[in-house]
N, C-alpha and C positions, 0 to 999 in steps of 0.2 A: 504494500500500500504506500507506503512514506517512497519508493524509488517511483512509483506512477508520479507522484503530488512534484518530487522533483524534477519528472522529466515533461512534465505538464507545464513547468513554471520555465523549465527550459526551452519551450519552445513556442511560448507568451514572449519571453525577452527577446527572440529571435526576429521574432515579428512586431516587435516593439520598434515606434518612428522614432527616428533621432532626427530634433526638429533642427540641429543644427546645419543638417544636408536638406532641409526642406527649404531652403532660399538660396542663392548662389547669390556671391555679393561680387561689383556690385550692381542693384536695380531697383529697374523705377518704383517707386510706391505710391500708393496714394493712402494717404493719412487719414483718417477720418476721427473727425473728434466732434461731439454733439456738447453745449452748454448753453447757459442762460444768454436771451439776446442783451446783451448791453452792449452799450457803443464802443468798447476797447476790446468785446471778448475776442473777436476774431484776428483784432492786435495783436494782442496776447501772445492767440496759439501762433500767428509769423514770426513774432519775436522771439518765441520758443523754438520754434523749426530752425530757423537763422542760427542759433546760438548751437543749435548740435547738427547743423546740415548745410555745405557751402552753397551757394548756387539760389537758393531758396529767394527769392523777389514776390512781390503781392500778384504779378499774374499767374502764379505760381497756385494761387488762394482763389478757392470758390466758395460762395457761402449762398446757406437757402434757410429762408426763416421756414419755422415749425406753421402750421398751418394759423394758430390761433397769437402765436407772433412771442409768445414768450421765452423759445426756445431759439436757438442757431444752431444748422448745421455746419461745419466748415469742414473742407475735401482740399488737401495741404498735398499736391502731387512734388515729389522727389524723387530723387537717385539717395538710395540707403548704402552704406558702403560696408556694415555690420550688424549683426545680431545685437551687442552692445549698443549703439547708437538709436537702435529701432527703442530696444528696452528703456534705455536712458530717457529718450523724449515722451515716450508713455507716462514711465514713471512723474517727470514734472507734469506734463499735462492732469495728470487726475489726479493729483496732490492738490490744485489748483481749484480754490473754494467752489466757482462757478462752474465749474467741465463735471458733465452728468455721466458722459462716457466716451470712452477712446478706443477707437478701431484700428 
């Protein structure tokens, strides 16, 4: 019984994703991050893109109010050059009182 449990858990790991081969860097991405609309939020998240992503300028930035207007969309399209760098700008993004969520 106990060598079935371990060759059952062996070949769960086998086929277990390693997300670190799941992106080849580096590529484009598109950012997506949803918060409250205020008039700086979608500042905010360019100012945060800029500070961990070179290249990043406002045409870069698209944003779409939520239907009943209290919300923003923003779609922050990039070149990511690491798994770190992706993790890193999430991280600030929804640390950030207003950001409801980060895609």
């Amino acid at each position: 019984m106990i060598n079935k449990v371990i060759n059952n858990k062996a070949a769960a790991d086998s086929k277990s994703i390693d997300e670190d081969h799941l992106m080849h860097f580096p590529c484009d991405f598109a950012l997506k991050v949803m918060g409250e609309n205020l008039n700086n939020y979608s500042d905010y998240v360019l100012l945060v893109c800029q500070k961990h992503v070179e290249g990043v300028t406002e045409s870069c930035v698209h944003t779409r109010p939520s239907r009943n207007g209290k919300y923003i969309a923003v779609t922050v399209q990039l070149v990511a050059t690491s798994r770190r760098q992706l993790d890193d700008l999430y991280i600030e993004l929804n640390n950030y009182v207003h950001t409801k969520m980060a895609l």
